[in-house]
C-alpha positions, 0 to 999 in steps of 0.5 A: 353672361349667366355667371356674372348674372348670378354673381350679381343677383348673388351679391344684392341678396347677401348684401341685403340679408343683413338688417342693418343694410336692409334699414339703410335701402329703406331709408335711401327709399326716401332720397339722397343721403349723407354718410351721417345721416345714414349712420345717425339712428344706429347704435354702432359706429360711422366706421360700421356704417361705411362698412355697410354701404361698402357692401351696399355699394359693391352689390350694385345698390348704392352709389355715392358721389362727394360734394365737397366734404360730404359723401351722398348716397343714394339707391341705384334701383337696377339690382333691386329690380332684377332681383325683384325680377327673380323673385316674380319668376319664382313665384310664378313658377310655384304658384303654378306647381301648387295650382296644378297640386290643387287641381290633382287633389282635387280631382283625386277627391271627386274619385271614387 
């Protein structure tokens, strides 16, 4: 359960630390898609961006359905959330260690 866990968490934060797929997840933030529209303001190839919404697609955060000739995306939130998650937690537990680092400085400077 863990090892898949930190696959899964893995696969969304490499899948989103490239800016082309980051632009492709804000765009999707705005509902359904087809694979040319999503390619449309891109300076690289359709083939490019298929590429990309594979990795998107492996990552858990896109999915795609065909209607006719036409592939849509769109996001599947569930990776998002349990990264955003992850994130909270680790913030949580910093901001505690720098609340206490504070609370000793501070202590230490009421010393005399």
């Amino acid at each position: 359960m863990v090892k898949s866990a930190t696959w899964e968490l893995d696969s969304v934060f490499a899948a989103l630390a490239d800016p082309t797929r980051r632009a492709i997840v804000a765009r999707l933030t705005r509902g359904e898609a087809s694979v040319s529209e999503i390619a449309a303001p891109f300076p690289v190839s359709l083939p490019a961006v298929t590429k990309h919404l594979s990795v998107l697609r492996r990552a858990g955060i896109v999915e795609d359905r065909k209607l006719g000739r036409v592939r849509l995306c769109r996001l599947a939130p569930e990776p998002l959330r349990r990264a955003e998650l992850w994130v909270a937690q680790q913030r949580a537990f910093w901001d505690d260690r720098m609340d206490g680092l504070a609370a000793h400085l501070a202590a230490k400077r009421t010393l005399p």
